[in-house]
C-alpha positions in Angstrom: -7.8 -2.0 -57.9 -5.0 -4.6 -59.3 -1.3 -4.1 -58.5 0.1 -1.1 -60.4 3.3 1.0 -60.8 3.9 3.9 -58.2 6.0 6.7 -58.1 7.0 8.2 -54.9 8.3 11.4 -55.6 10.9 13.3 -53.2 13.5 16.1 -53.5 16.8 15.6 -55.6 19.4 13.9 -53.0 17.3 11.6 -51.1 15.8 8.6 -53.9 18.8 6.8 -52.2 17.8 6.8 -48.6 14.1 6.7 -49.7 15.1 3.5 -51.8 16.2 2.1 -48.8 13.2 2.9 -46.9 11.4 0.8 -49.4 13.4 -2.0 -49.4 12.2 -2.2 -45.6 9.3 -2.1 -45.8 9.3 -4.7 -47.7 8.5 -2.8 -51.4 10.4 -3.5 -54.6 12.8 -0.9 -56.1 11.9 -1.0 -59.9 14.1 2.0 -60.6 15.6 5.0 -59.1 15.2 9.0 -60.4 16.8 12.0 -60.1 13.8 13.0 -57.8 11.6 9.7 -56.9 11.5 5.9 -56.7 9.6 4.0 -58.6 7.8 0.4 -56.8 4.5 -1.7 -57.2 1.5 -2.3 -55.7 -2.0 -1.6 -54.6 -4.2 1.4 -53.0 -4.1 -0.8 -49.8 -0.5 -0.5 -50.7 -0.4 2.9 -51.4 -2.1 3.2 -47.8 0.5 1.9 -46.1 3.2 4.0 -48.1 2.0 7.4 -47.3 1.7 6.3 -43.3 5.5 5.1 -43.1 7.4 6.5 -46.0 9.6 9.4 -44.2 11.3 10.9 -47.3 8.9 11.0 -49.9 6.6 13.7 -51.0 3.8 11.9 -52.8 2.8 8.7 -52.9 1.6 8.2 -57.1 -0.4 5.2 -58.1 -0.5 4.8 -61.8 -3.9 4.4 -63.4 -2.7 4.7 -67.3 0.7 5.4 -69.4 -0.4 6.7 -73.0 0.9 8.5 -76.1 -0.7 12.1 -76.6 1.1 14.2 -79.5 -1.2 17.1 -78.1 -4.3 18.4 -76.1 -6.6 17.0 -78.1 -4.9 13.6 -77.8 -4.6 13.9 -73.9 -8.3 15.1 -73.4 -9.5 12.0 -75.7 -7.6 9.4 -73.8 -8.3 10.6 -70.3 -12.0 11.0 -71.0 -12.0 7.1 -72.2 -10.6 6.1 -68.4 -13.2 5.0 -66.2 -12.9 7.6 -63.8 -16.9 7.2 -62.6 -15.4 4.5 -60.6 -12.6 6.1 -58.8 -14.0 9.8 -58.4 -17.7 10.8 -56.7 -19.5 12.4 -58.6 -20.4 14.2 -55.4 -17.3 14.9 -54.8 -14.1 17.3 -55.6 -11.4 16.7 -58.4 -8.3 18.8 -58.3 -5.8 17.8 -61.4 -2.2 19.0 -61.2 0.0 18.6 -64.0 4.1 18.2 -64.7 4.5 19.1 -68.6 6.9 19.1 -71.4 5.5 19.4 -74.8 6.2 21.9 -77.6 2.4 22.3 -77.9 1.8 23.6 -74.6 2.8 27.1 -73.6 1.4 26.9 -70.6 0.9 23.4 -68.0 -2.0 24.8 -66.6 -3.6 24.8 -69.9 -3.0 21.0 -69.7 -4.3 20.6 -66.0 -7.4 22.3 -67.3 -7.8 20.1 -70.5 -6.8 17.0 -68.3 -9.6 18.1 -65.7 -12.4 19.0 -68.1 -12.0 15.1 -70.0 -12.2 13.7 -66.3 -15.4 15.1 -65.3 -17.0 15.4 -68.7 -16.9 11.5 -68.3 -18.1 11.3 -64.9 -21.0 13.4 -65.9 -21.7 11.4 -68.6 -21.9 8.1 -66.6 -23.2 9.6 -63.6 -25.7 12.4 -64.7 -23.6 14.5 -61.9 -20.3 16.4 -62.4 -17.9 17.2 -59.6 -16.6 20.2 -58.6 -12.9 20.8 -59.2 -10.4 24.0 -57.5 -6.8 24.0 -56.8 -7.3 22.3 -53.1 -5.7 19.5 -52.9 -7.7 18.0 -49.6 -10.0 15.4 -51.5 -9.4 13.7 -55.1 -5.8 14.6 -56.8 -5.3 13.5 -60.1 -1.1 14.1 -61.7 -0.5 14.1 -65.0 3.1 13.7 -66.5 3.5 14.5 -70.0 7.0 14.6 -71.6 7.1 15.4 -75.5 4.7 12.2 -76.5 5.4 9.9 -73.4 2.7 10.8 -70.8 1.1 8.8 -67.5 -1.8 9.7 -65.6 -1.5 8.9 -62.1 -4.4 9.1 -58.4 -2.3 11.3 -55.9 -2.9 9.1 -53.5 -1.1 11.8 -50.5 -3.0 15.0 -51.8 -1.1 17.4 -49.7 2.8 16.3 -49.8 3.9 14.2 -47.1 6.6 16.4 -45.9 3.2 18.3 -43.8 3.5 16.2 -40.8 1.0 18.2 -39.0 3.0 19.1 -35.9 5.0 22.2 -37.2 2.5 25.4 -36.5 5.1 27.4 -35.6 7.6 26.8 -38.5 10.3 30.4 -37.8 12.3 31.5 -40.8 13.4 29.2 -43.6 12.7 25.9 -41.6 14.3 22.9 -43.2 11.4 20.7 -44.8 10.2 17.4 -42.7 11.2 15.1 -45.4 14.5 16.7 -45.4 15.2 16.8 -42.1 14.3 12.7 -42.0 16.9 12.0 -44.8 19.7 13.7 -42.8 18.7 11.7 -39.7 18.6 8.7 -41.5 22.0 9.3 -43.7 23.6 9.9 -40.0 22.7 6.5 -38.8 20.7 7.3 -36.1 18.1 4.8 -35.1 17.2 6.3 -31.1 20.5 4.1 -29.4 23.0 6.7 -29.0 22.5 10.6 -28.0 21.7 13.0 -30.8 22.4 16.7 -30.1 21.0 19.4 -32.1 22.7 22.7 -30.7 21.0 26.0 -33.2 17.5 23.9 -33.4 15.4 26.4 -34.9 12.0 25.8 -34.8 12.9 21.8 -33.9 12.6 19.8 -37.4 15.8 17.3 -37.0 14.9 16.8 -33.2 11.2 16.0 -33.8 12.1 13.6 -37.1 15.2 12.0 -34.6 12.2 11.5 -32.4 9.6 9.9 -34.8 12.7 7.9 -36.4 13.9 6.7 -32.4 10.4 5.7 -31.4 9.4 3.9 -35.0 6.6 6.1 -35.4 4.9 6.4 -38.8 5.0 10.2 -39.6 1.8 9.5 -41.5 -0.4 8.9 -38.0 -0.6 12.7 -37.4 -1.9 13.2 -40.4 -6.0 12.7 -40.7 -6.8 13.5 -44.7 -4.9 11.8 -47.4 -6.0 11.5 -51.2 -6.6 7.6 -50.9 -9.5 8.9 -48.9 -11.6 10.3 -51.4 -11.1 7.3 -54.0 -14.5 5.6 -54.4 -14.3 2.2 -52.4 -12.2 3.7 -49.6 -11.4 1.0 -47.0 -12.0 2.8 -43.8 -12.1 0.1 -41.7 -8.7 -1.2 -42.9 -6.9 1.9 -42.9 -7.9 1.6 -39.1 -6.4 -1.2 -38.4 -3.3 -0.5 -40.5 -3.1 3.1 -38.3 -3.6 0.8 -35.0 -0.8 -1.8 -36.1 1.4 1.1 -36.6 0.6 2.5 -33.4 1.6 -0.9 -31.6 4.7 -0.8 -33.6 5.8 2.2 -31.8 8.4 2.5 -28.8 7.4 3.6 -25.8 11.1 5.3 -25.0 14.2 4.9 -26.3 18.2 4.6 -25.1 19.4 7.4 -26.0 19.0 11.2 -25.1 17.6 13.7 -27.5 19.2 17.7 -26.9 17.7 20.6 -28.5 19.5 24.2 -27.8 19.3 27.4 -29.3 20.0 31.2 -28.9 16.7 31.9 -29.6 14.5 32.1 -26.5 11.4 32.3 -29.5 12.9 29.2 -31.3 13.2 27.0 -28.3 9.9 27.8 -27.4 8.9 27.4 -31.1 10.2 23.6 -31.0 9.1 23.0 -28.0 5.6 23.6 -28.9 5.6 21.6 -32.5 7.3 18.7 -30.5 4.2 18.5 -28.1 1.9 18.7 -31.2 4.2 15.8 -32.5 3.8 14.0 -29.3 7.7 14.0 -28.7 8.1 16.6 -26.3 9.0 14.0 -23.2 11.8 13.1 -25.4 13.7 15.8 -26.3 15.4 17.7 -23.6 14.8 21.2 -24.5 17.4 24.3 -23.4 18.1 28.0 -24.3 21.7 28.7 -24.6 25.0 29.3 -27.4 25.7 26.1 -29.2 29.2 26.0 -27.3 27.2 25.5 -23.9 25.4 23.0 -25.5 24.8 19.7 -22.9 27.3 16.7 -23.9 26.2 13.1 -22.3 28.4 10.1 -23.5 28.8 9.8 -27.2 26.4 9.9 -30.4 25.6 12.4 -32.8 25.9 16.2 -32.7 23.7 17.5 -35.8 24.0 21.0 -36.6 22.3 23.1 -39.8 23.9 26.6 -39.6 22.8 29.3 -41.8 24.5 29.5 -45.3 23.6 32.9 -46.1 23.0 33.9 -49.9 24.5 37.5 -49.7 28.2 38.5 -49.5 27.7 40.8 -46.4 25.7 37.4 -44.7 28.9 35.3 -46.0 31.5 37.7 -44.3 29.6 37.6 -40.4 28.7 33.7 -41.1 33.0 32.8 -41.8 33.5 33.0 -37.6 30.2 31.4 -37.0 31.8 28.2 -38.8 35.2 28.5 -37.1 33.2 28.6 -34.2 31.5 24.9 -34.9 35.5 23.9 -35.6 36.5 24.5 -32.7 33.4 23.2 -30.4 34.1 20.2 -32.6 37.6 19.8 -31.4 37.3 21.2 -28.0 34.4 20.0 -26.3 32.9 16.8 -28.3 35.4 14.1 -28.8 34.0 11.2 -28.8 30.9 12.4 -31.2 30.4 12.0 -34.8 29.7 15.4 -35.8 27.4 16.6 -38.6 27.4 20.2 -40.6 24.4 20.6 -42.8 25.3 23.7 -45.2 24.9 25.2 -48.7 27.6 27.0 -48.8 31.0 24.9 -49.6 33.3 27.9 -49.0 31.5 28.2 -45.1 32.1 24.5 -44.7 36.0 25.2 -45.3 36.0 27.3 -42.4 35.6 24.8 -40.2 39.1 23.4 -40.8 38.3 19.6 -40.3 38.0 16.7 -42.8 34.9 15.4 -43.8 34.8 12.2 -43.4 31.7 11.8 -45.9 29.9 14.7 -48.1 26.3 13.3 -49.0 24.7 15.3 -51.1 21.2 16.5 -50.6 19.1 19.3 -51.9 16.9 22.2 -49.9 14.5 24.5 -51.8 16.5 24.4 -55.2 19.8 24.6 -53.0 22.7 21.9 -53.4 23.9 21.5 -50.0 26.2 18.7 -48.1 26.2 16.7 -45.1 29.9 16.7 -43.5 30.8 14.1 -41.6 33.4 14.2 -39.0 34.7 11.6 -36.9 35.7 13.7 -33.8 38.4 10.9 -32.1 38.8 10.9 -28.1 42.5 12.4 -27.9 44.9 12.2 -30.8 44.4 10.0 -33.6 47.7 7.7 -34.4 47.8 5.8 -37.2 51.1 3.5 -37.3 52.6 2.7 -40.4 53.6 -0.6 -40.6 56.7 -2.6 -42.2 56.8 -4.6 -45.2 59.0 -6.8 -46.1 59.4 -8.1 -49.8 
């Protein structure tokens, strides 16, 4: 197919730092959104977006932008798209659907209507009509429909990006893959200092620190996308593309990756999704309290505490974030520290200035990033004279 607009969607807080990611790899940045990017190009293009892109969710290549007023208008342009040529008619068509429209109570009512038109026409071309279900693991088709604006796009990732693969053993309330990229990346880190990630949980930052130190593509543990069920599929050049990104990689990198934790079952947890990620010989693994946590050198200490959402989890989790204050102070000058939290009142408790809040979002949640220089010995600033 010709060049096209896409839309790579992503949660609210990170278009910024997947903007960036765009811009190197070498994609134009037609415009930002509250939750995606949009840039230009191909399917072969598209390819290559769902295997590097770290922060997106899915990868959306544009096929048509129409005007519908209502169902009957969306079912009659859709079923005059030539979708015999994109779709087998062998094959399976699941149609999701983002809507906004006065005439529609109800969006699946619009996914249906939107998937009836696109197989009516295949079976009308074809003689054969394709089966269709809410699995996402061959042919996605997204349709956006806002009042009269609407665009139908091929969902190119099927399954969001932010499913790695590696994470079998996710614990409680892990923090997404995506996510946890778009705090390693906000920090800096690029695999030449240490990064230290005391309270680890089931191993998300440490893993993405990994993939991110190593230039791995987080798309190469994947092995089904949506581009592979568009008619015309370039096997043989999504190969290559999957090799090239493979000799792209490090083999090891300069700095020293700590994971700790409390949790015997957490440790054990991230050590497990880290050897399905194929990371595990770089992250230096430990049970123990955050405060015992191993120091080498300088670099990045990243910690996401729990944030609690009930008053009686807010009163137990005030010490908790004295605690990081003082292990801050105490025992890692010479670090930039990170808190990752929800909970602004939490933060205050641990009585340091930020040097930076970024903003990011986590299930629905607005949460921060706190940065916080932690200087070897006492900071003095000397005020100097001025004459005039």
């Amino acid at each position: 197919m010709n060049k096209s607009r896409i839309l790579i969607t992503c949660p609210k807080g990170l278009p910024p730092i997947l903007k960036q990611e765009l811009l190197s790899l070498g994609f134009p940045v037609l415009s930002e959104h509250l939750s995606g990017v949009h840039t230009e190009g191909t399917l072969e293009d598209a390819q290559k977006l769902n295997l590097f892109v770290r922060t997106g969710h899915r990868v959306l290549y544009e096929v048509k932008e129409f005007s519908a007023r209502n169902a009957e208008d969306l079912y009659r342009v859709l079923a005059g798209i030539g979708w015999e040529a994109l779709i087998p008619a062998e094959g399976h068509i699941c149609v999701t659907s983002s809507v906004e429209n006065e005439t529609i109570r109800d969006s699946r009512f619009a996914s249906l209507k939107s998937k009836d038109a696109i197989v009516d026409r295949i079976k009308e071309r074809t003689g054969q009509r394709p089966d269709s279900g809410p699995e996402r693991d061959r042919s996605v088709v997204h349709v956006y429909w806002k009042e009269e604006s609407a665009v139908v796009y091929l969902d190119t990732s099927g399954e969001p990006l932010s499913r790695r693969g590696y994470r079998r053993i996710p614990l409680a309330a892990p923090m997404q893959e995506t996510l946890a990229a778009g705090v390693v990346l906000a920090t800096g880190w690029r695999g030449e200092a240490n990064f230290i990630n005391p309270m680890c949980g089931s191993g998300t930052l440490a893993i993405e620190a990994a993939l991110i130190g190593l230039n791995r593509a987080p798309g190469l543990l994947r092995s089904n996308f949506g581009f592979m069920h568009i008619k015309g599929f370039p096997e043989s050049a999504w190969n290559e593309l999957r090799e090239k990104a493979k000799q792209q990689s490090r083999r090891s990198i300069p700095g020293r990756i700590i994971a700790t934790d409390i949790d015997p079952d957490a440790v054990e947890a991230a050590r497990k999704n880290a050897t399905t990620a194929g990371v595990e010989h770089l992250i230096e693994f430990r049970v123990c309290d955050f405060r015992d946590t191993p120091l080498p050198g300088n670099g990045m200490i990243v910690m996401n505490p729990p944030y609690g959402e009930r008053m009686g989890e807010i009163a137990k989790l005030e010490g908790l974030y004295k605690d990081i204050g003082d292990f801050f102070k105490q025992k890692c000058k010479g670090y930039t520290g990170y808190v990752f939290t929800g909970n602004p009142a939490l933060s205050k408790k641990v009585s340091l200035k930020p040097k930076r809040s970024i903003p990011f979002f986590n299930s629905g949640i607005e949460c921060r990033l706190l940065e916080y220089e932690l200087y070897e010995g006492t900071r003095k600033v000397k005020k100097m004279k001025t004459t005039g």
